[in-house]
C-alpha positions as CSV (number, residue, x, y, z in Angstrom):
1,X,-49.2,-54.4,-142.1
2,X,-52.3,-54.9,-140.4
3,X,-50.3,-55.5,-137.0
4,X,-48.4,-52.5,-137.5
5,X,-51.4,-50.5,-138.1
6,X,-53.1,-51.5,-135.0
7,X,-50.0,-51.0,-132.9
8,X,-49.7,-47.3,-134.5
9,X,-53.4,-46.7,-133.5
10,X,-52.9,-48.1,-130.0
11,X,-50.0,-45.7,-129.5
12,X,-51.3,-42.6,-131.0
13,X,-54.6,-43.5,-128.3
14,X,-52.4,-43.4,-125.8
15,X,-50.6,-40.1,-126.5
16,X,-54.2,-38.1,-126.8
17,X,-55.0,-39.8,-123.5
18,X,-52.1,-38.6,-122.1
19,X,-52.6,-35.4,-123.4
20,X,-52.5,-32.4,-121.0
21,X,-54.6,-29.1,-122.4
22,X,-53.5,-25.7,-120.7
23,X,-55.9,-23.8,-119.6
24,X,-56.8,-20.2,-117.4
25,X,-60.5,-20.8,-118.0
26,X,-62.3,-22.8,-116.0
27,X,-65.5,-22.5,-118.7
28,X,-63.1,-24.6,-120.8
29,X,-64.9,-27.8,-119.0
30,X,-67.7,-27.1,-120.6
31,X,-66.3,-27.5,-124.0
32,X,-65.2,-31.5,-123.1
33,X,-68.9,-32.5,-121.9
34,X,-69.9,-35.6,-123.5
35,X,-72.8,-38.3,-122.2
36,X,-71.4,-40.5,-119.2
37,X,-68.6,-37.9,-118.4
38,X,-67.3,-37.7,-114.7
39,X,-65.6,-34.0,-113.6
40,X,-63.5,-34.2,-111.1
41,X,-61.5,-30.9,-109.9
42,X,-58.9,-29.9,-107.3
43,X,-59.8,-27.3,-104.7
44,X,-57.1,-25.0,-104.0
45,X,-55.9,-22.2,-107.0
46,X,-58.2,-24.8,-108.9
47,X,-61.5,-23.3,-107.0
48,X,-60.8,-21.5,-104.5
49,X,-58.1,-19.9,-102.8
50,X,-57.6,-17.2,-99.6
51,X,-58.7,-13.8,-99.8
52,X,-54.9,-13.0,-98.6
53,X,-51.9,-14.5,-99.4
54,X,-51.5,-16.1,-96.0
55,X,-53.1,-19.8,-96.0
56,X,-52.5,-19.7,-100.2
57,X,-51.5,-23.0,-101.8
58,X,-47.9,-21.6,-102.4
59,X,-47.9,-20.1,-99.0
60,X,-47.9,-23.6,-97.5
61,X,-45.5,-25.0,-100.2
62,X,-43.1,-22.1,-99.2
63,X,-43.3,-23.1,-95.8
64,X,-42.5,-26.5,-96.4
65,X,-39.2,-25.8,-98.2
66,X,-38.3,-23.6,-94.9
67,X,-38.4,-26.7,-93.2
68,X,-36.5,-28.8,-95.4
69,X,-34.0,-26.1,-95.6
70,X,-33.9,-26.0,-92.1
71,X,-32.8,-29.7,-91.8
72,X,-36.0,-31.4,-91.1
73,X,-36.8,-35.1,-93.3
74,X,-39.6,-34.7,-95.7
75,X,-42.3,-36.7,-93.9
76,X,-41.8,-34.4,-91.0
77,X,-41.9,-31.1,-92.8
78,X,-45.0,-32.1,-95.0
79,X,-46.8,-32.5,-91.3
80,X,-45.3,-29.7,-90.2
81,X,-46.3,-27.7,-92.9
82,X,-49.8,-29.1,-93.7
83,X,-50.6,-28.4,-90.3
84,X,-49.8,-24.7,-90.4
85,X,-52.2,-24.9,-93.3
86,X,-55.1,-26.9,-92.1
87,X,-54.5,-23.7,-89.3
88,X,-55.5,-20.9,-91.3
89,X,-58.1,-22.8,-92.9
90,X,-60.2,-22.4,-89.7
91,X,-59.6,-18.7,-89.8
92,X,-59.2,-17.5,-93.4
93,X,-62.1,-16.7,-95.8
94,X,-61.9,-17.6,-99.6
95,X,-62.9,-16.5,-102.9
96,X,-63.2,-18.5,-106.3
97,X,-60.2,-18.2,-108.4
98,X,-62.6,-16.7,-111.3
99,X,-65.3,-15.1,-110.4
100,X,-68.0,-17.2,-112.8
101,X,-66.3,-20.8,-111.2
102,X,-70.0,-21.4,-109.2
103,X,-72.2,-20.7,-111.9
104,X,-70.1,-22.8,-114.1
105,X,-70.4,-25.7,-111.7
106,X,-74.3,-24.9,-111.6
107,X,-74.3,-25.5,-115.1
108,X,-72.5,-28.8,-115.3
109,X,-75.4,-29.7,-112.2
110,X,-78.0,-28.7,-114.1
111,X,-76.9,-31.1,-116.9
112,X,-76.7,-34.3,-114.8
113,X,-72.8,-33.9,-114.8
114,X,-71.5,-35.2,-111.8
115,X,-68.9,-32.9,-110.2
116,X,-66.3,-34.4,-107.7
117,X,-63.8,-33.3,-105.5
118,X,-60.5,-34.2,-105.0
119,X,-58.0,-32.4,-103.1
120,X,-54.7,-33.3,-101.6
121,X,-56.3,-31.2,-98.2
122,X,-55.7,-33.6,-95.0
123,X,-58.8,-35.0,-93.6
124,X,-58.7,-33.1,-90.8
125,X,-60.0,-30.1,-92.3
126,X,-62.7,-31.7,-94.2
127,X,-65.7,-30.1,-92.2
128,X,-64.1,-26.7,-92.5
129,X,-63.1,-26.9,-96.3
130,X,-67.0,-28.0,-96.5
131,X,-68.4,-24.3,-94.8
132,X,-65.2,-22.5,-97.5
133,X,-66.9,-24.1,-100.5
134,X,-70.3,-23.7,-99.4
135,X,-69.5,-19.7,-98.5
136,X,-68.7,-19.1,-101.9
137,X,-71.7,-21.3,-103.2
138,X,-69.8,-23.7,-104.3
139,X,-71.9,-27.1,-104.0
140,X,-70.5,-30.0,-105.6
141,X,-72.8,-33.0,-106.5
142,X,-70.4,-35.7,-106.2
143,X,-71.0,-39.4,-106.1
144,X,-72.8,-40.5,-103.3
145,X,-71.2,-43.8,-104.0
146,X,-67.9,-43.5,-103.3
147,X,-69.0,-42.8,-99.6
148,X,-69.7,-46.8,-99.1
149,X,-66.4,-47.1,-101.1
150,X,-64.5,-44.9,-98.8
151,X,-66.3,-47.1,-95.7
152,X,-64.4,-49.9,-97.4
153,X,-61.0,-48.6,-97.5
154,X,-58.2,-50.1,-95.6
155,X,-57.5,-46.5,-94.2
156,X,-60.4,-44.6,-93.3
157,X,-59.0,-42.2,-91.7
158,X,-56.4,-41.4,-94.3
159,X,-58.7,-40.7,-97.0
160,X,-62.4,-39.6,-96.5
161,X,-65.6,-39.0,-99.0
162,X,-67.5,-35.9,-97.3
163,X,-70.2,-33.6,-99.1
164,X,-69.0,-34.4,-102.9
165,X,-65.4,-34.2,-102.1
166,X,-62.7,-36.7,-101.8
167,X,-59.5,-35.7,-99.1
168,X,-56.4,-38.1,-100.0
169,X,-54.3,-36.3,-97.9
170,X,-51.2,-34.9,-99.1
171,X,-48.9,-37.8,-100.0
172,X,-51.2,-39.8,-101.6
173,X,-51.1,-40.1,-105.5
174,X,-54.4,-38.6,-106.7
175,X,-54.2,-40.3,-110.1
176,X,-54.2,-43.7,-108.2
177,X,-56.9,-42.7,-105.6
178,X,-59.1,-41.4,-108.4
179,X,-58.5,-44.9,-110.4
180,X,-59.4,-47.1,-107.5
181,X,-62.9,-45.2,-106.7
182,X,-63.8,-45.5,-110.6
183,X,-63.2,-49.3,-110.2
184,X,-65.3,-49.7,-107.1
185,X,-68.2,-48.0,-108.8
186,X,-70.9,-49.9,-109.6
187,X,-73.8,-47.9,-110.3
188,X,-72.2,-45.4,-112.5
189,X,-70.1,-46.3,-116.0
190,X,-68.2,-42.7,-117.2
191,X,-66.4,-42.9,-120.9
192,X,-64.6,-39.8,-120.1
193,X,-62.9,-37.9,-117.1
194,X,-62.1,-34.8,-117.3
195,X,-59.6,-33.6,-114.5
196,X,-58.9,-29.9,-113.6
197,X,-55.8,-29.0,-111.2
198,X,-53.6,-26.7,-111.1
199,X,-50.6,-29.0,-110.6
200,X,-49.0,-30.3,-113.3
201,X,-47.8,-33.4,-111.4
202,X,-51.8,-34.9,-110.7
203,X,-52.9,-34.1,-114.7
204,X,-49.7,-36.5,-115.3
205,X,-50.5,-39.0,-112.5
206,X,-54.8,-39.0,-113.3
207,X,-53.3,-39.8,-116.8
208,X,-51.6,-42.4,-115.7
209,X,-53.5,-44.2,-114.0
210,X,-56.1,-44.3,-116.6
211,X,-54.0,-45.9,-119.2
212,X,-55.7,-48.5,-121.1
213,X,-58.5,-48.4,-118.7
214,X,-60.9,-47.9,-121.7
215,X,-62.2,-44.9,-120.1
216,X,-61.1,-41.1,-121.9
217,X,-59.4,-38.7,-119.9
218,X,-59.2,-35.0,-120.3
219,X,-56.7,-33.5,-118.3
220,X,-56.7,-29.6,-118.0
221,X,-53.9,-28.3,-116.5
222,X,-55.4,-25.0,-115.0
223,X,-53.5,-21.8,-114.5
224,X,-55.8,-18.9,-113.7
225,X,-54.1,-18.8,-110.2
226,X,-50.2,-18.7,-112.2
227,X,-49.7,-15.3,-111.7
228,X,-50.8,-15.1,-108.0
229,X,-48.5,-17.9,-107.6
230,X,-45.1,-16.9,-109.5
231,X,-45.7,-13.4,-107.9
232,X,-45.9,-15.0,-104.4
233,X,-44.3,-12.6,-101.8
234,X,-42.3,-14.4,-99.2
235,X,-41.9,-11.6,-97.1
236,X,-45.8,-10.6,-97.0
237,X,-46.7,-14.0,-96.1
238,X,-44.4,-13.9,-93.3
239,X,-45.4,-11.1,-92.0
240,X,-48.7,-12.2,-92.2
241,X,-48.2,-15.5,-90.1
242,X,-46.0,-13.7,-87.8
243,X,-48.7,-11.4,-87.0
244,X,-51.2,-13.9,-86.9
245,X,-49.5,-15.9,-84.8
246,X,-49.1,-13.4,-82.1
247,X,-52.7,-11.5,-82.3
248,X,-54.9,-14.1,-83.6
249,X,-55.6,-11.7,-86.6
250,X,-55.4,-12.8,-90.1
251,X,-54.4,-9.4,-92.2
252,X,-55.5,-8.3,-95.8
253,X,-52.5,-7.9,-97.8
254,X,-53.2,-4.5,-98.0
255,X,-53.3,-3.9,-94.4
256,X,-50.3,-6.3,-93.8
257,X,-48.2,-4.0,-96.4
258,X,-49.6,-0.8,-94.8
259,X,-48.3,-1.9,-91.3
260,X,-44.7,-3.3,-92.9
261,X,-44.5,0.3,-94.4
262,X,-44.9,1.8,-90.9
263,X,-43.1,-1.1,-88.8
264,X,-45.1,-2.6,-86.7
265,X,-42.8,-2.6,-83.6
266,X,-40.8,-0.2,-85.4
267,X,-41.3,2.7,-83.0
268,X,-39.1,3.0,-79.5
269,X,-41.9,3.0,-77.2
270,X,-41.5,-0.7,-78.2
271,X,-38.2,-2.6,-76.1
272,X,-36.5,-5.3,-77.3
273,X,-35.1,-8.7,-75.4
274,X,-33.7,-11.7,-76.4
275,X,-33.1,-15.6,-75.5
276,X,-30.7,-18.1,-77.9
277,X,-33.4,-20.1,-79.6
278,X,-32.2,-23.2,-77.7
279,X,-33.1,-21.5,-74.3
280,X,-36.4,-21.3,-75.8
281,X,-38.4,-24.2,-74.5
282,X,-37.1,-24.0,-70.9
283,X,-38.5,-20.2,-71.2
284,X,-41.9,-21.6,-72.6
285,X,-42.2,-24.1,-69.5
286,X,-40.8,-21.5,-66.7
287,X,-42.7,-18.4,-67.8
288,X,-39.7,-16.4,-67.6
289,X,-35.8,-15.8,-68.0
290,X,-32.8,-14.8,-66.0
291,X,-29.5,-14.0,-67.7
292,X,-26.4,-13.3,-66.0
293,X,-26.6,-9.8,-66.5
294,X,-29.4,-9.6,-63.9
295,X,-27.4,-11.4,-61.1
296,X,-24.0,-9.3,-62.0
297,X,-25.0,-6.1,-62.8
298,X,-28.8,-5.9,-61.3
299,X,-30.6,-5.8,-64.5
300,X,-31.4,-7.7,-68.3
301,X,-29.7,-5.9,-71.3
302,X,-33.1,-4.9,-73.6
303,X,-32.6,-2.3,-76.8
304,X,-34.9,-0.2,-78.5
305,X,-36.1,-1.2,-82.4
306,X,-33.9,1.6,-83.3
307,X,-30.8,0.4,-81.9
308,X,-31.0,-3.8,-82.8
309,X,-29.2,-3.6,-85.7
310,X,-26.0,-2.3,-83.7
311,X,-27.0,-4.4,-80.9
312,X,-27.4,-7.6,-83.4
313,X,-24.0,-7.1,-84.8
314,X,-22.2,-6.3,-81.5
315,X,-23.2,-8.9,-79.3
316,X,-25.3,-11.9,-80.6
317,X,-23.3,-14.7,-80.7
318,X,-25.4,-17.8,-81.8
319,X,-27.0,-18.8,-84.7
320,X,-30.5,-18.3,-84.0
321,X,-32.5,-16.3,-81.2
322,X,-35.9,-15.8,-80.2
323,X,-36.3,-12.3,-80.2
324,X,-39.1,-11.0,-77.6
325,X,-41.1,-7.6,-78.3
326,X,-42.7,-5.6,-75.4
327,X,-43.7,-2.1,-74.2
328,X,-42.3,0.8,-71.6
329,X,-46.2,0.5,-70.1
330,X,-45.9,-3.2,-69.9
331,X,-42.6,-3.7,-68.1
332,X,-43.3,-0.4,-65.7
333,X,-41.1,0.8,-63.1
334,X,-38.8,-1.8,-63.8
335,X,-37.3,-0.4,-66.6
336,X,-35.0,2.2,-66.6
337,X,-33.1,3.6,-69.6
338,X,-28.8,4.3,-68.5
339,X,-26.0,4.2,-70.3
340,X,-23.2,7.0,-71.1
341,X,-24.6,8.7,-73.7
342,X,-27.1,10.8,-72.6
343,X,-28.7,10.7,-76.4
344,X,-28.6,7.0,-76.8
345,X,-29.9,5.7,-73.3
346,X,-30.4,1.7,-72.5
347,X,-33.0,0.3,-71.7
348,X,-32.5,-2.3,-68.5
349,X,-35.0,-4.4,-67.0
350,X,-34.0,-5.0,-63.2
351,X,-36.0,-8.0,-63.1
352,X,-36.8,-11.5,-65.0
353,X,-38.5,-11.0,-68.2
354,X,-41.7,-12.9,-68.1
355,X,-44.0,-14.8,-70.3
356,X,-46.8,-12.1,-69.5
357,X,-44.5,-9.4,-70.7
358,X,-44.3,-10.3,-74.4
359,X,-46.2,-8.6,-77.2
360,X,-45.0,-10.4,-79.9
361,X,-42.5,-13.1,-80.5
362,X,-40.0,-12.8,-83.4
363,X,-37.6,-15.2,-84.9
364,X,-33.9,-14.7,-86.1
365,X,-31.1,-16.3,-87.3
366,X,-28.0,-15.8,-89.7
367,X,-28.2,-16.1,-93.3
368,X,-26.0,-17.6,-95.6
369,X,-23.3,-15.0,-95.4
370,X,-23.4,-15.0,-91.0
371,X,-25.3,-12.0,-90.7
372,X,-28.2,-11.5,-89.2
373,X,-31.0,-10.2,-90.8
374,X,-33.6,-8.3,-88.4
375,X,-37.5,-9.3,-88.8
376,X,-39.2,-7.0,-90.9
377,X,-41.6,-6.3,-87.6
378,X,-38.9,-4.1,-86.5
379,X,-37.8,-2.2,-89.3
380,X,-39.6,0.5,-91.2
């Protein structure tokens, strides 16, 4: 009876360890403080997150199910997709997911609670995420002891201790990162961790891999950020990155759906050309295209925003195109509107269409059902 009882107290230890508590209030730390506790949080919709919706959390995990959609192997699309992220990190500014999240950390400072970081951020970006957290006076303490532990890992450069904050990168498992640097410590003994993320995956994993460790763990699955992420607006973001990507400027969402509303290439002082996407590179490393138009009939079929969607429909034959956006101004004497309809004129470029002439550079390709769908850049 005795063994039974033991066994029954072992297992009922182990289901409050692995215990996950909801939360949308990051003051609910505070209630789990204890003598020799060690916080450790997550960073992004945990913290912090963009001002805009580009460079969000679900904004890169978006993107990275575009790329597996599009055919590419996991490995590559998490690089591909980390990278656009790490991207707008060096541009982007960021604001605490609740506005009382520094003051909170403050207090756990103040009461010799160590504070530590760890966020599923590449390396690469560790100096920048640094000058984020610091511009919203976010300071976390850290242990300065897991720096000479880091020094000691077989790969450096894969995951990195800077200024309180651990980077495992994204495909490492934070629950076993987190369990390794507890290990190593010598100078510090915690009896309880208590873990805020906003992923439900890393509370499961910290759990884990704290299983009969003799050390309590505290997992709070936080959700302050839920809403902003189950409302995420695929066509904002895109619209945001498209932008960006062609003037450097990261738009407010406010601005970006301001400009969507007026089409932001929408007007026919705007001319339209195109290249199949798989032209593409040799366009990138020639700085311009031909097509046979030009040598047959002395100029490049272009259209107006108004007329793509006829234009789309009649006479693009691939799968995916590179869709180039310029101005009358731009392309000058060279262009010349004809056709047979006097009200619906052509435009006609009787020359190569060059690198320097673009504005913008748009993406499209058919959906599911075959049809093309026209970026929302051109459309009002």
């Amino acid at each position: 009876m005795k063994t039974i009882l033991m066994l029954l107290a072992m297992v009922l230890t182990m289901k409050a360890q692995a215990e996950v508590i909801e939360t949308n209030s990051y003051k609910d730390v505070l209630k789990y403080i204890t003598a020799d506790t060690l916080v450790v949080t997550d960073l992004d919709n945990t913290v912090i997150e963009p001002v805009q919706t580009l460079g969000s959390d679900q904004w890169g995990e978006a993107m990275g199910k575009k790329l597996l959609a599009a055919g590419f192997q996991k490995p590559q699309a998490v690089e591909m997709h980390v990278s656009m992220f790490a991207l707008i990190q060096q541009y982007t500014k960021v604001k605490t997911v609740e506005t009382d999240t520094a003051n909170i950390i403050d207090e756990l400072k103040k009461s010799k609670i160590p504070v530590l970081g760890l966020t599923a951020r590449p390396v690469y970006i560790a100096d920048r995420t640094i000058d984020l957290l610091k511009s919203v006076n976010l300071n976390l303490t850290g242990l300065e002891e897991v720096a000479d532990i880091m020094k000691l890992d077989q790969n450096p450069n894969e995951i990195v201790y800077k200024s309180g904050v651990v980077f495992v990168g994204p495909m490492n498992n934070k629950g076993l990162v987190l369990k390794s640097i507890v290990d190593q410590l010598k100078n510090s003994h915690f009896k309880r961790i208590i873990f805020v993320d906003d992923k439900s995956h890393h509370t499961v994993n910290v759990d884990k891999a704290f299983e009969n460790s003799g050390i309590e763990v505290k997992s709070l699955r936080y959700g302050a950020a839920d809403v902003r992420v189950q409302s995420y607006d695929a066509k904002l973001a895109d619209f945001e990155w498209s932008h960006f990507l062609n003037t450097g400027v990261i738009l407010s969402d406010k601005e970006a759906r301001e400009l969507m509303n007026k089409g932001l290439y929408s007007s026919d002082e705007f001319v339209v050309t195109e290249i199949p996407m798989a032209q593409y590179q040799d366009f990138l490393k020639n700085g311009f295209f031909t097509t046979e138009s030009l040598q047959s009939e002395g100029f490049i079929h272009c259209a107006m925003p108004s007329q793509m969607p006829y234009v789309v429909n009649k006479y693009f034959t691939e799968d995916e195109y590179v869709v180039f956006v310029s101005r009358q101004d731009i392309l000058g004497s060279d262009l010349v509107y004809e056709g047979k309809d006097p009200k619906n004129l052509y435009p006609h470029l009787r020359r190569s269409f060059n690198v320097s002439d673009i504005v913008a550079t748009l993406f499209m390709k058919r959906n599911s059902s075959g049809q093309f769908e026209l970026p929302i850049e051109l459309t009002k």
